[in-house]
KOLGUVO-790891 format. One record per residue (C-alpha): residue in three letters; x, y, z. Coordinates in steps of 0.05 Angstrom, whole numbers, padded with zeros to 5 digits, always signed. Last residue first. Layout:
! residues N
alaXYZ/...
***
This chain:
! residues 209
unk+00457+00055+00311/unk+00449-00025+00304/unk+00451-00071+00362/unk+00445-00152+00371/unk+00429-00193+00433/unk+00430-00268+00433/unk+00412-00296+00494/unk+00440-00373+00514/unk+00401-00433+00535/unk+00421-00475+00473/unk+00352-00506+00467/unk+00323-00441+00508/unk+00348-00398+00441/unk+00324-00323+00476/unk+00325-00271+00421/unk+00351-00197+00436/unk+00348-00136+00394/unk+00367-00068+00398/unk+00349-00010+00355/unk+00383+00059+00340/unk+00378+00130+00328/unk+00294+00131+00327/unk+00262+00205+00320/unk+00205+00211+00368/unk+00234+00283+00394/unk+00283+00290+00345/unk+00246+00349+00296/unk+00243+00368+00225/unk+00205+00414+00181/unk+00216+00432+00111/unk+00161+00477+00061/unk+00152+00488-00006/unk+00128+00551-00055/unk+00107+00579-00126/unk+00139+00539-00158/unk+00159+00471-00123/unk+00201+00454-00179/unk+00245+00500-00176/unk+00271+00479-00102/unk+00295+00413-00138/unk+00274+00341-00155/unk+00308+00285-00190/unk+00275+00245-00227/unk+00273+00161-00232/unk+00326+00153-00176/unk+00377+00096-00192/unk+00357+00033-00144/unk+00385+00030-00072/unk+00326+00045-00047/unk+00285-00011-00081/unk+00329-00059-00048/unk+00326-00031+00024/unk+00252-00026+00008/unk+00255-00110-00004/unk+00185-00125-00043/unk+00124-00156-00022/unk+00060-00145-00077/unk-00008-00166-00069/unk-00041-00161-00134/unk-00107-00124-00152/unk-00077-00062-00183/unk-00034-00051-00130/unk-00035-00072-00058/unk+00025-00062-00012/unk+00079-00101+00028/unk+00145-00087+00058/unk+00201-00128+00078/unk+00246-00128+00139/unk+00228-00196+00160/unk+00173-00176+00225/unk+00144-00123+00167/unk+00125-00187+00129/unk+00099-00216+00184/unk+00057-00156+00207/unk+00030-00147+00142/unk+00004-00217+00130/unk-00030-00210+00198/unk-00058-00155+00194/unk-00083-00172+00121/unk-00109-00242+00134/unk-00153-00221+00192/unk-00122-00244+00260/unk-00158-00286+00314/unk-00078-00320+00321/unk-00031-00330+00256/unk+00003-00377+00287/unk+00078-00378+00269/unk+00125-00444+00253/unk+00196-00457+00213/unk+00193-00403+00167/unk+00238-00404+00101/unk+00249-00331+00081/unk+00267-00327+00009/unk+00296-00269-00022/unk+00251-00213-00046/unk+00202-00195-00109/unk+00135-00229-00091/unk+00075-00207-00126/unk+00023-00250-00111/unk-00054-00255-00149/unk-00103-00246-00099/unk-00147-00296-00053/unk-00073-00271-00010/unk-00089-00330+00054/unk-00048-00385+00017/unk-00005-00347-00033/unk+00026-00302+00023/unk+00035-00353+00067/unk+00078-00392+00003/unk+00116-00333-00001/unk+00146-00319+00069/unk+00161-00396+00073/unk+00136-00461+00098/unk+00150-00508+00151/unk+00088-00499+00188/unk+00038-00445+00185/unk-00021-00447+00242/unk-00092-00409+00241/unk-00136-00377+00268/unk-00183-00331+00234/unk-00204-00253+00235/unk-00246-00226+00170/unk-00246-00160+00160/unk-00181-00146+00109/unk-00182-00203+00061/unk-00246-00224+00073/unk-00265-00168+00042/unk-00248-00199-00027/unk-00256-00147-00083/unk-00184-00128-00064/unk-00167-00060-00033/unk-00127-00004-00058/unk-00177+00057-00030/unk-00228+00089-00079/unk-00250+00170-00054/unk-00308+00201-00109/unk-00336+00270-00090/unk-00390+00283-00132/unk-00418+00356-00157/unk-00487+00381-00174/unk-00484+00458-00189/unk-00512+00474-00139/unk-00494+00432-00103/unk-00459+00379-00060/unk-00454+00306-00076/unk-00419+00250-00023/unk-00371+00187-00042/unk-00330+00136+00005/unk-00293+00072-00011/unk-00299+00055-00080/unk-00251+00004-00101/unk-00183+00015-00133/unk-00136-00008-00190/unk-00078+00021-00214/unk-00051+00092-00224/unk-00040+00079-00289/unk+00007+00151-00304/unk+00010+00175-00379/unk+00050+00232-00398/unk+00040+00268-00461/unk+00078+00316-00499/unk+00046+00362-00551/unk+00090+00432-00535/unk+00133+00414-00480/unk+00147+00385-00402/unk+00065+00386-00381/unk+00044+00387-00453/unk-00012+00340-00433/unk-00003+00312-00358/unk-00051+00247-00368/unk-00072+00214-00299/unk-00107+00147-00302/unk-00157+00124-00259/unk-00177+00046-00259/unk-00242+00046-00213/unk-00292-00018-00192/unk-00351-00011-00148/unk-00336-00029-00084/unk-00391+00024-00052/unk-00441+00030-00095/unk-00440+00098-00146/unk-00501+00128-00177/unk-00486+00114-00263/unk-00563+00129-00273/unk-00568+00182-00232/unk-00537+00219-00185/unk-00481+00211-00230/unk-00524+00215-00292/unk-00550+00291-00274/unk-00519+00320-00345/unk-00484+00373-00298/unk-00450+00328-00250/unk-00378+00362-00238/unk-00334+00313-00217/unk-00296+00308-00152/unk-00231+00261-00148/unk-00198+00222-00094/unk-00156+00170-00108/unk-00116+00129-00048/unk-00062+00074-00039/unk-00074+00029+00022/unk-00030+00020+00090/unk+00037-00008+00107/unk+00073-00004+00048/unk+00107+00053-00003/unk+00046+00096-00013/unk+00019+00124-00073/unk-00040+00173-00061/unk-00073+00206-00119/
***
């Protein structure tokens, strides 16, 4: 199970063992069919606990079956049951509006908004699908936005960030083994940004790092 933070879709990927034949069978997957996985850890932290993670809601993306014995391979990306959504492209132009109200136009999903409000004077969303271009705006405000269990949800990372941690993990528990690797070729140390205002005929330039 994949949970990302934005940009692209959360991802399950389980294989089952299909000895009754009903996978190949009777209950044969179609692509878009509906999944709601849930992982149970039992007795994972003591004797008779249980931990129970939703992990949302998904749509079958890929599957294959191998034997013998017969096995499926089941893969279901975060996506909602509206294609259009992600393939279509369109034109379009938003004017005096907001971050949120874009969102609830062209989502065909329930919203999730959790940020401040970004009024928006004009953009063109230009041979675009809905997603793209969604997820580019948001990303142009310094938000972030992902799918989960059929809602589109925008959110502030900086926010979420600065939240107390949920667990906190250490060497011990990556028994038997981990890994670290680092490198500063690519690596960012700074941005700068400059907007032309023609009305006032003056460039504004700001740095950070």
């Amino acid at each position: 199970y994949i949970d990302v933070a934005s940009d692209s879709s959360d991802s399950i990927n389980t294989e089952i063992n299909d000895r009754d034949h009903m996978w190949i069978g009777p209950w044969y997957p179609v692509k878009g069919d509906r999944l709601q996985p849930t992982i149970i850890a039992t007795n994972w932290e003591g004797d008779g606990q249980q931990a129970v993670l939703p992990c949302g809601t998904f749509r079958v993306d890929d599957f294959s079956f191998q034997g013998g014995p017969i096995r499926l391979s089941l893969e279901g990306v975060a996506l909602p049951a509206d294609t259009d959504f992600k393939e279509t492209e369109r034109t379009e132009t938003y004017e005096n509006t907001n971050l949120q109200e874009i969102g609830q136009i062209i989502a065909g999903i329930a919203l999730f908004y959790e940020a401040s409000a970004i009024n928006i004077e004009k953009v063109e969303q230009n041979n675009q699908a809905d997603c793209a271009f969604y997820n580019d705006l948001v990303k142009k405000y310094g938000l972030a936005l992902k799918i989960y269990n059929d809602k589109l949800v925008v959110f502030s990372e900086a926010d979420y960030e600065a939240k107390a941690p949920k667990a906190i993990l250490t060497p011990a528990d990556f028994d038997p083994g981990w890994s670290f690797n680092t490198k500063t070729t690519g690596t960012y140390t700074g941005v700068k940004y400059q907007y032309a205002n023609s009305d006032k005929n003056k460039t504004f330039t700001v740095t950070a790092g």
